[in-house]
PyMOL commands that place a pseudoatom at each C-alpha (Angstrom):
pseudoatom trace, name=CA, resn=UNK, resi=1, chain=A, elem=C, hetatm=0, pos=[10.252, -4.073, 17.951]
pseudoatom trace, name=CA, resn=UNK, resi=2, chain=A, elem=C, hetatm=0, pos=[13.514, -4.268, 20.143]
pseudoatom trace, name=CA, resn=UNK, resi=3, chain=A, elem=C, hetatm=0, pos=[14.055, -7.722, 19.884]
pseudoatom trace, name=CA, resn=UNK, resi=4, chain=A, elem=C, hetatm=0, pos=[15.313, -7.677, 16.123]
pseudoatom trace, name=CA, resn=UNK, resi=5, chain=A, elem=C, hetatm=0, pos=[12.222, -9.773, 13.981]
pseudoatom trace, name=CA, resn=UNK, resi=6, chain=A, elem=C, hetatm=0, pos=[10.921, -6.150, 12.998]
pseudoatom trace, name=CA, resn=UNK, resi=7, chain=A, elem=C, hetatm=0, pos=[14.133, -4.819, 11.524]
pseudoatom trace, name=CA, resn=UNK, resi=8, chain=A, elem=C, hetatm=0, pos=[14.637, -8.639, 9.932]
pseudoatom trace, name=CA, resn=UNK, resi=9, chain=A, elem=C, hetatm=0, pos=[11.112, -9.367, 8.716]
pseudoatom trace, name=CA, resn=UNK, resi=10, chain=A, elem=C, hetatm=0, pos=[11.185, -5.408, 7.413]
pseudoatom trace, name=CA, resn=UNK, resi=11, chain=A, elem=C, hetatm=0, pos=[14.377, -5.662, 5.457]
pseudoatom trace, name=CA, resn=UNK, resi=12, chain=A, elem=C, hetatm=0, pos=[13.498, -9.508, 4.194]
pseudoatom trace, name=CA, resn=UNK, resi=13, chain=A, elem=C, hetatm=0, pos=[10.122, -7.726, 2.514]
pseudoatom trace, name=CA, resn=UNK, resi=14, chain=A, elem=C, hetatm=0, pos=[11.606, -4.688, 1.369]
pseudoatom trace, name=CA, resn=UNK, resi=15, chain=A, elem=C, hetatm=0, pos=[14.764, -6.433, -0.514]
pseudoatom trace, name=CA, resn=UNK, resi=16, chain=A, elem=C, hetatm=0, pos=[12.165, -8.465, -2.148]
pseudoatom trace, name=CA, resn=UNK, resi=17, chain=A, elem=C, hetatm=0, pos=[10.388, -5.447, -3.058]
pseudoatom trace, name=CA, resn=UNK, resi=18, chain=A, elem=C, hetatm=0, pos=[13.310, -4.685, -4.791]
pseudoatom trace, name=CA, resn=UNK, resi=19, chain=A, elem=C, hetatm=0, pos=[14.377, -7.475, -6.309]
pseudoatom trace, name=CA, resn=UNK, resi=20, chain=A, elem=C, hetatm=0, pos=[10.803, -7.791, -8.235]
pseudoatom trace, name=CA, resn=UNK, resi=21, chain=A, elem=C, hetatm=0, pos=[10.768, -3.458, -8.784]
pseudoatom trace, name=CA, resn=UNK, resi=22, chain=A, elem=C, hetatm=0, pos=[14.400, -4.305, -11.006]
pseudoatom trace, name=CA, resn=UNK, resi=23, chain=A, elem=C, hetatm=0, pos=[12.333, -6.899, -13.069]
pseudoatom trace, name=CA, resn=UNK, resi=24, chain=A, elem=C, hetatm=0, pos=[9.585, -4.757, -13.980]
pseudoatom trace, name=CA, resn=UNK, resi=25, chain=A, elem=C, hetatm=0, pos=[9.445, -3.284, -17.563]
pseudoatom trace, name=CA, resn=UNK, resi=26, chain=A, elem=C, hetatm=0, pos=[8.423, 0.718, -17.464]
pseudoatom trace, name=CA, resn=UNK, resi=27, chain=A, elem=C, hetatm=0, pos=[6.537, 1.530, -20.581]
pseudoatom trace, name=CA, resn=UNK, resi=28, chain=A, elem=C, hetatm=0, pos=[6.905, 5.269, -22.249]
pseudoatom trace, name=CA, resn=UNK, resi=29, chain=A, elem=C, hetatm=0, pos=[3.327, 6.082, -21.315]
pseudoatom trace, name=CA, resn=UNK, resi=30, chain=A, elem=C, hetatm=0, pos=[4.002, 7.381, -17.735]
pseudoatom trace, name=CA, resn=UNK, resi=31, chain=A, elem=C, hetatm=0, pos=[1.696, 4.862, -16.284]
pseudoatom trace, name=CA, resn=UNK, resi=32, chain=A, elem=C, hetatm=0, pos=[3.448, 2.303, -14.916]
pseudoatom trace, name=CA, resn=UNK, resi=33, chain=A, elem=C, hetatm=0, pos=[2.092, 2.406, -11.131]
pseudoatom trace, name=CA, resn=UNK, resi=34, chain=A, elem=C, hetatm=0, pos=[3.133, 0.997, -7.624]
pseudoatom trace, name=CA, resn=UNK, resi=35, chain=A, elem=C, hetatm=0, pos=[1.240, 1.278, -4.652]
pseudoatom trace, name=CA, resn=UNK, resi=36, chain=A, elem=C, hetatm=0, pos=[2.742, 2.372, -1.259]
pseudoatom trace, name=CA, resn=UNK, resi=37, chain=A, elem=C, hetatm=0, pos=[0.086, 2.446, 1.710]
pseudoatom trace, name=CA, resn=UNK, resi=38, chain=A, elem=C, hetatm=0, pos=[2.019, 5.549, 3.189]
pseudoatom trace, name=CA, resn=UNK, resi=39, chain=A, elem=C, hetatm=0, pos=[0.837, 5.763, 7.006]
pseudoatom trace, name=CA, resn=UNK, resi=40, chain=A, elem=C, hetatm=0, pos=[2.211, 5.771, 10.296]
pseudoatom trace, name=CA, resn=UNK, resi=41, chain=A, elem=C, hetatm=0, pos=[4.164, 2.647, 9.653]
pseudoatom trace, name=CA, resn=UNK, resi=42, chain=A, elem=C, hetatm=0, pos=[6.282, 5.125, 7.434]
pseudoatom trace, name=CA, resn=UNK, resi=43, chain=A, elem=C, hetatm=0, pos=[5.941, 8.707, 8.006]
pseudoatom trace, name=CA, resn=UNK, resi=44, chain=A, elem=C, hetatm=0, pos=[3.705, 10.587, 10.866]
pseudoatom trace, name=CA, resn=UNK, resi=45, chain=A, elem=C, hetatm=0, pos=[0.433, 11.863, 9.639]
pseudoatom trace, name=CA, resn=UNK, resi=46, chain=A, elem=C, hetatm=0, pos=[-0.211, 14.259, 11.844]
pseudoatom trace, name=CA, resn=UNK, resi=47, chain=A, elem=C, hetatm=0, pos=[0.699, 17.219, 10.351]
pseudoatom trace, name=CA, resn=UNK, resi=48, chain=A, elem=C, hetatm=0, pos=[-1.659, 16.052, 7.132]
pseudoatom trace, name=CA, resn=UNK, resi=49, chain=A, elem=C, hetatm=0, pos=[-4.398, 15.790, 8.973]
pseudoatom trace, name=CA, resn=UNK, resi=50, chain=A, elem=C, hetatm=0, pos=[-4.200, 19.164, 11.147]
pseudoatom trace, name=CA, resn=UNK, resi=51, chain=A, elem=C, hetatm=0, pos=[-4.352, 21.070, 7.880]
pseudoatom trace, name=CA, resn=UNK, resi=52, chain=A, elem=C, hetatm=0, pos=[-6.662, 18.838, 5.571]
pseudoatom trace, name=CA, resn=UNK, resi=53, chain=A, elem=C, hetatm=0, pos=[-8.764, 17.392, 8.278]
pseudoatom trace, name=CA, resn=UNK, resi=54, chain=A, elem=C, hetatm=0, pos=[-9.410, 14.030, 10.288]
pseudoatom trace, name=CA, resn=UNK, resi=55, chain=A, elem=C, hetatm=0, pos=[-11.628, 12.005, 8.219]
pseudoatom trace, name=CA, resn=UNK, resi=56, chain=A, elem=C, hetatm=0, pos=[-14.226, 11.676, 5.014]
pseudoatom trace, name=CA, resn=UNK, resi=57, chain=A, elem=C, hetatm=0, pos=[-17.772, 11.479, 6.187]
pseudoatom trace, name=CA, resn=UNK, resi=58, chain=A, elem=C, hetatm=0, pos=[-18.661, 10.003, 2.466]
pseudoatom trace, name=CA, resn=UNK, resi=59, chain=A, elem=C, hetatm=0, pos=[-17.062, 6.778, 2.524]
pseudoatom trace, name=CA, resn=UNK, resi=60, chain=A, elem=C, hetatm=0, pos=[-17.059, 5.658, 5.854]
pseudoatom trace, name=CA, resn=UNK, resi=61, chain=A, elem=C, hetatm=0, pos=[-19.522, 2.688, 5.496]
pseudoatom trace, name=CA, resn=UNK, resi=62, chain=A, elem=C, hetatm=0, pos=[-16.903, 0.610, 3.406]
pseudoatom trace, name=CA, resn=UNK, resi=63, chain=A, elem=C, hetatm=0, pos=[-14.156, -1.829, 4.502]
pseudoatom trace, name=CA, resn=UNK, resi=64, chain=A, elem=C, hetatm=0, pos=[-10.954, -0.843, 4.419]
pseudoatom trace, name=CA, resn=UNK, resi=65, chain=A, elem=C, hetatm=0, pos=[-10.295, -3.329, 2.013]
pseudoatom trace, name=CA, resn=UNK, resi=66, chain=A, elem=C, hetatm=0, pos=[-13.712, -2.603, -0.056]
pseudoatom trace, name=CA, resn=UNK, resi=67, chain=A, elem=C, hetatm=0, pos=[-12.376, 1.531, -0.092]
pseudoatom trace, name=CA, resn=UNK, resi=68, chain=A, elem=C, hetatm=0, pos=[-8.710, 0.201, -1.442]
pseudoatom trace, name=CA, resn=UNK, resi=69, chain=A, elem=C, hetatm=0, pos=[-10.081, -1.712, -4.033]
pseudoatom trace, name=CA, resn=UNK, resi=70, chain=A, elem=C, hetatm=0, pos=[-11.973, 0.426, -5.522]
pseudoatom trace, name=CA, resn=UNK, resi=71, chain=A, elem=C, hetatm=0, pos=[-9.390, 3.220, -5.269]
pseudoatom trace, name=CA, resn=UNK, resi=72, chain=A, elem=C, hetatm=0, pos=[-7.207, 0.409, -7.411]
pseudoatom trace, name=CA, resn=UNK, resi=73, chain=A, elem=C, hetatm=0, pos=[-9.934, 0.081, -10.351]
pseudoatom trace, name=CA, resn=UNK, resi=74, chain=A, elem=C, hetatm=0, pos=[-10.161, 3.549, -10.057]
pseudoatom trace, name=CA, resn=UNK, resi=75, chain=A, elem=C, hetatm=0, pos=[-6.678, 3.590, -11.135]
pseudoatom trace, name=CA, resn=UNK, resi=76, chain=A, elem=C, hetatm=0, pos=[-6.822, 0.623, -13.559]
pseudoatom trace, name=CA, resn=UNK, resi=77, chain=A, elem=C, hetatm=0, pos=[-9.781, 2.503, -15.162]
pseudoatom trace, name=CA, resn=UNK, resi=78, chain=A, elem=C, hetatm=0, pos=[-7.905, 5.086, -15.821]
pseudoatom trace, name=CA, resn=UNK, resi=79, chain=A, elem=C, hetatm=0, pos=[-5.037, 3.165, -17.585]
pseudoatom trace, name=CA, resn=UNK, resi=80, chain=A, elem=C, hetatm=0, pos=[-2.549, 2.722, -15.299]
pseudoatom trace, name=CA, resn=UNK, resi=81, chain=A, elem=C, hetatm=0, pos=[-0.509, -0.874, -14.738]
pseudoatom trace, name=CA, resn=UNK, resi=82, chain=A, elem=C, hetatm=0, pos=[-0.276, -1.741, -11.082]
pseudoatom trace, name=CA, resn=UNK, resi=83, chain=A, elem=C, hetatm=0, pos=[2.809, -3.775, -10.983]
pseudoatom trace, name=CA, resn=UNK, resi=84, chain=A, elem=C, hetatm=0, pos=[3.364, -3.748, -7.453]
pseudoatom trace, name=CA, resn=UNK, resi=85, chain=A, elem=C, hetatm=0, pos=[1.897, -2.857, -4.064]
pseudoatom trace, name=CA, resn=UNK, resi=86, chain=A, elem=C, hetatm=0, pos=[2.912, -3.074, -0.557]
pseudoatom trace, name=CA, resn=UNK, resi=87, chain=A, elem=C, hetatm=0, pos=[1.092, -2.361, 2.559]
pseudoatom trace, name=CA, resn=UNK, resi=88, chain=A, elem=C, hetatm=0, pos=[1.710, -3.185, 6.138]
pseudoatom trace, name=CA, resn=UNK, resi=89, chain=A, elem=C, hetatm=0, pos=[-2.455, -4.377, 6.220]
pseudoatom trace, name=CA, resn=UNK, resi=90, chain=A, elem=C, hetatm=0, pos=[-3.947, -7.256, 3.987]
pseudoatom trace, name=CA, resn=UNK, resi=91, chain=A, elem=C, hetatm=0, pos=[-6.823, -4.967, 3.824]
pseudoatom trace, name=CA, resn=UNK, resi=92, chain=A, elem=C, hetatm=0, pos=[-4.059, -2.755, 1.858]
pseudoatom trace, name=CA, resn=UNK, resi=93, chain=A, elem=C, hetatm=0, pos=[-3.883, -5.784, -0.815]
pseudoatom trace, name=CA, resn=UNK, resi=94, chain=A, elem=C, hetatm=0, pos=[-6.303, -7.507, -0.824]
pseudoatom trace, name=CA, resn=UNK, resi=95, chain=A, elem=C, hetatm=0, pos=[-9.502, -7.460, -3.200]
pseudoatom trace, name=CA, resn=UNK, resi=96, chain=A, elem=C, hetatm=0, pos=[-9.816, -6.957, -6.781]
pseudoatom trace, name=CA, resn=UNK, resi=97, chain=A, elem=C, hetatm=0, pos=[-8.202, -5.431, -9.008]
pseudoatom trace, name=CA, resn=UNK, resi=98, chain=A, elem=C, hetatm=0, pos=[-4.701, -6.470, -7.087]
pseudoatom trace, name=CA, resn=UNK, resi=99, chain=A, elem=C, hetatm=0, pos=[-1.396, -5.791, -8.584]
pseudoatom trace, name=CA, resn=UNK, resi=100, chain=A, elem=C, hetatm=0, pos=[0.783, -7.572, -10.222]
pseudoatom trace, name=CA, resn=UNK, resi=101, chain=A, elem=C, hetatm=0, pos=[2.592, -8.428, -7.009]
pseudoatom trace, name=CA, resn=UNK, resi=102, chain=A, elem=C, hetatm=0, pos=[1.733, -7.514, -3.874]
pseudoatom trace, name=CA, resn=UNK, resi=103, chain=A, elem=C, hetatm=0, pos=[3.644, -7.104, -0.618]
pseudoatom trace, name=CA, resn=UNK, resi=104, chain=A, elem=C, hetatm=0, pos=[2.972, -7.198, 2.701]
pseudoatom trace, name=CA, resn=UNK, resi=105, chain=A, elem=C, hetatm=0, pos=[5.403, -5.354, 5.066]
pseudoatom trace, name=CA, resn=UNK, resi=106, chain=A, elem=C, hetatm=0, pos=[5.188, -6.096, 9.102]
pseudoatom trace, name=CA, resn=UNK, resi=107, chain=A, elem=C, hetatm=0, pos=[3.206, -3.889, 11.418]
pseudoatom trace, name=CA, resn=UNK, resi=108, chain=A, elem=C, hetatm=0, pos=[3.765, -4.790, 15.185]
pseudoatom trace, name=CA, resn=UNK, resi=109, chain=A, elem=C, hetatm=0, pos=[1.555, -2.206, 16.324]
pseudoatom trace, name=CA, resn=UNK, resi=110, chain=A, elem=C, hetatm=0, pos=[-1.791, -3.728, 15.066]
pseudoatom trace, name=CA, resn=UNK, resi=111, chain=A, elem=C, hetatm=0, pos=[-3.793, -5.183, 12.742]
pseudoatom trace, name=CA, resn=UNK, resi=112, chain=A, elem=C, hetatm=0, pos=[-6.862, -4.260, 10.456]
pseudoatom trace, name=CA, resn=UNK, resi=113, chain=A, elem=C, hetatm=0, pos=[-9.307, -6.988, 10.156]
for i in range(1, 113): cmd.bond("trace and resi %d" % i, "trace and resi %d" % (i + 1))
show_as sticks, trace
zoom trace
């Protein structure tokens, strides 16, 4: 992270990010959707999870990649247009129903297989 490649590879993804976000065409129906995996990589979490707790007993037999995607149909299902998501995880894009364009940003802390 000191050497540079983050801050490169990290501004490289996000200006293409926003060079596809300027194409896309927002409809009038309010559900035009992109999807951010917000986590450490971003913000700190910590102070979520001391008030709303540490984890969901329900759902942890799936993949993180099996939970995503069906938290995207969820939202395809309920008529919104996923034009873009980005993720620092493949698990955070990969799967079906995937965006229209998906993004993957670096993470040089780990990696979710």
């Amino acid at each position: 992270m000191k050497g540079g490649m983050y801050l490169s590879d990290s501004e490289v993804a996000f200006d293409n990010m926003l060079a596809y976000a300027a194409t896309v065409e927002v409809g009038s129906d309010g559900n035009d959707a992109w999807i951010f995996d917000v986590d450490e990589t971003i913000i700190s979490n910590l102070p979520f999870y001391k008030r709303y707790g540490y984890g969901n007993t329900t759902e942890t037999n799936d993949t993180a990649s099996v939970f995503k995607s069906r938290r995207r149909e969820e939202l395809v299902k309920e008529g919104y247009k996923l034009h873009g998501c980005s993720g620092d995880q493949w698990s955070d894009l990969v799967g079906y129903p995937m965006a229209r364009r998906i993004f993957k940003v670096p993470n040089p802390m780990y990696y979710v297989a």
